[in-house]
N, C-alpha and C positions, 0 to 999 in steps of 0.2 A: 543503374537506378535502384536504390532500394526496394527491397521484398514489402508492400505498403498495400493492404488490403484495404478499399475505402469502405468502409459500410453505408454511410448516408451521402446522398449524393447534396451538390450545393455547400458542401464545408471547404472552406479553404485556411487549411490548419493555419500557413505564414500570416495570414493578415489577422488569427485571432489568436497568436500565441505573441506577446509583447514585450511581458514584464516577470513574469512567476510563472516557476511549474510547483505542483503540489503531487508527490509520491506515497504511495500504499511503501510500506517496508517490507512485509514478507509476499517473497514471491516475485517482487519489483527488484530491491536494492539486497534483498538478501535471500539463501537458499534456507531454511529453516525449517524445513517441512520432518527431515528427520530429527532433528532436537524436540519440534510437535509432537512427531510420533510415538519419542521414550517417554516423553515427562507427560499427555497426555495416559498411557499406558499406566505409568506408576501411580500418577492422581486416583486414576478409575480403581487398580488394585488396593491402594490404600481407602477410599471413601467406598466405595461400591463391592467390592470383594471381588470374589472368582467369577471368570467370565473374560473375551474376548473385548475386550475395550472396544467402542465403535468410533474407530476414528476415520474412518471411511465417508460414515453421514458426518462427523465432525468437519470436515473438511468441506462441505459442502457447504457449511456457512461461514469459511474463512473472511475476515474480513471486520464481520461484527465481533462486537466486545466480549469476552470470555464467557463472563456470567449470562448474559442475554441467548448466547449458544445452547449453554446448559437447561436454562429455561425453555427453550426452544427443544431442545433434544429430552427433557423430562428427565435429564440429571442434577444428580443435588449441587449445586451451587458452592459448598464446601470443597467441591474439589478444584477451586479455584489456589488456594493456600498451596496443595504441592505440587499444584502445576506450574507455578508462578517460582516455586522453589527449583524446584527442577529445571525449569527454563535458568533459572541464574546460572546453575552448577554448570548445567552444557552447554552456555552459550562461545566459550572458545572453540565450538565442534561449527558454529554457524561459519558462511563463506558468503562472501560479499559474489554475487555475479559477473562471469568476465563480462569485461566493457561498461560496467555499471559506473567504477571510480572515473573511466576515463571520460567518462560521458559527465560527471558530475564535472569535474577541472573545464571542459569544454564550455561548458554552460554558466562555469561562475566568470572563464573570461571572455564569454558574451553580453555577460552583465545581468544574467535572469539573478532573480530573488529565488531562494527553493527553499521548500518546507515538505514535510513528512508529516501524514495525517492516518494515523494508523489505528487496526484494531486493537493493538497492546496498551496496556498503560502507560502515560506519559514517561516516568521514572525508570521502567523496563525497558522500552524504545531506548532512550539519551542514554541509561549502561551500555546495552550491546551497539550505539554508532559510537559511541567511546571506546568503547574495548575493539570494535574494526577500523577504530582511526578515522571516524568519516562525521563527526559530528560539526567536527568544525567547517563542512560544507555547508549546511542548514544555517537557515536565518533562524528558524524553529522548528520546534520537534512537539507535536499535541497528539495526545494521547485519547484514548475513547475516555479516558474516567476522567478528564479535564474540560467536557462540554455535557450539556445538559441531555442529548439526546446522540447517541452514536451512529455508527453509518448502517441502516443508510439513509439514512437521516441527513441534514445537509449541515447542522449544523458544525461537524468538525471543519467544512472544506468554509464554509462563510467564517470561522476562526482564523483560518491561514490566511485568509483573502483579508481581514482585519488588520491582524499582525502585521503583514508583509505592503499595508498600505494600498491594494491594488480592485480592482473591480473585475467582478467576472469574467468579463469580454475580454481581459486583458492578462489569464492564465487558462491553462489546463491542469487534467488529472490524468494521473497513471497510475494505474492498476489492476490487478489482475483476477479482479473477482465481480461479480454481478453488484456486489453491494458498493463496491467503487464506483462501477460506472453510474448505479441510480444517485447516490450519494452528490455525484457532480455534476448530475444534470440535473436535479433537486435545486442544487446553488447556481444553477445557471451557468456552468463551465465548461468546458470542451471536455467532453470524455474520451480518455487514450487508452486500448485494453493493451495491454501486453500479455504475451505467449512464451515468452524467454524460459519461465519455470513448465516443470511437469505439472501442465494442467490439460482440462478439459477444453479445447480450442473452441467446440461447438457450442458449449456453455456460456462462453464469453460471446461468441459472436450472436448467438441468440437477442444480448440485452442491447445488442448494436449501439456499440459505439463508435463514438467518431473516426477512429482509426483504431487500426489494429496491428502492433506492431511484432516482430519477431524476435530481434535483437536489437538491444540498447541504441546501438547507434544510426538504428532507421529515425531516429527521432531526430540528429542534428542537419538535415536539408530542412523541417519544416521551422527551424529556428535562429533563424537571421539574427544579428547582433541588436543589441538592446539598443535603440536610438538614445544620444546622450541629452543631457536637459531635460 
């Protein structure tokens, strides 16, 4: 049996997982955190000058939109420009998580719908699942600067749940940062934390959510094949 820590008791993931899953991208579907690290670095040194970058507390609010960070961290906002650049240049150093592709194939011939609701810009996101071959999984791909209010705000995950035709009751969310989880339970959706990346495990399980998973593919027993019709 899978490694499946429950956090709330009375969920039974099978019977509210039907139709759609909705995925965080970094940290979920891809390792990124050191491509974070350079181009965050360089941003700081070019807009902010000398001084150790703090991407320590940056990390801390992975998940919301770049700019919103900086306002939040009381960095200027300008260093949006070469971090966004520098994310392009390194993004063939990104790596897709083992078991993540396999999990995706598993899930599109069960018949889920899947969509990626991330803190990058929509147009960043859809480059890097283009350049790892993985876009053409996704029904869609919504970015923080394509909804009026980012995560964790609900509005990106009530976007996917639009697109993809389906009602809350009848997807979840995966991801690995607090602002995922409030984000989907904001829209009314199953919240699934994952632990796969180097994160803080106690952090996530703090914001308790629905399950908590290890590796990708603790997710494929609570997701029985998509009834047809």
């Amino acid at each position: 049996m899978p490694d499946i820590v429950r956090l709330r008791t009375g969920t039974t993931v099978a019977a509210a997982v039907r139709k759609a899953i909705i995925f965080d991208l970094d940290g979920v579907i891809v390792d990124s955190f050191a491509v974070m690290r350079e181009a965050f670095a360089i941003a700081y040194a070019e807009v902010v000058g000398e001084g150790q970058a703090p991407f320590n507390e940056y990390e801390k609010h992975l998940g919301r939109y770049f700019p919103d960070i900086m306002r939040i961290m009381g960095l200027p906002v300008a260093m949006e420009a070469p971090f966004v650049r520098e994310s392009y240049r390194l993004a063939p150093q990104v790596r897709v998580f083992d078991g993540v592709r396999e999990l995706l194939t598993d899930l599109r011939q069960r018949g889920y719908r899947l969509a990626v609701a991330t803190g990058k810009s929509g147009p960043r996101a859809r480059s890097l699942l283009k350049e790892l071959g993985l876009l053409d999984r996704f029904d869609h791909v919504i970015g923080s600067d394509e909804v009026s209010r980012p995560k964790p705000a609900p509005d990106i995950m009530l976007r996917a749940l639009q697109l993809m035709g389906v009602q809350p009751e009848e997807a979840l969310v995966i991801g690995d940062a607090v602002t995922d989880i409030r984000s989907a339970r904001a829209a009314g959706v199953l919240a699934v934390g994952a632990t796969w990346a180097d994160i803080d495990e106690a952090v996530l399980r703090a914001a308790r959510p629905d399950l908590l998973l290890r590796r990708p593919d603790e997710l494929l027993p609570h997701c029985p094949p998509v009834p047809a019709g």
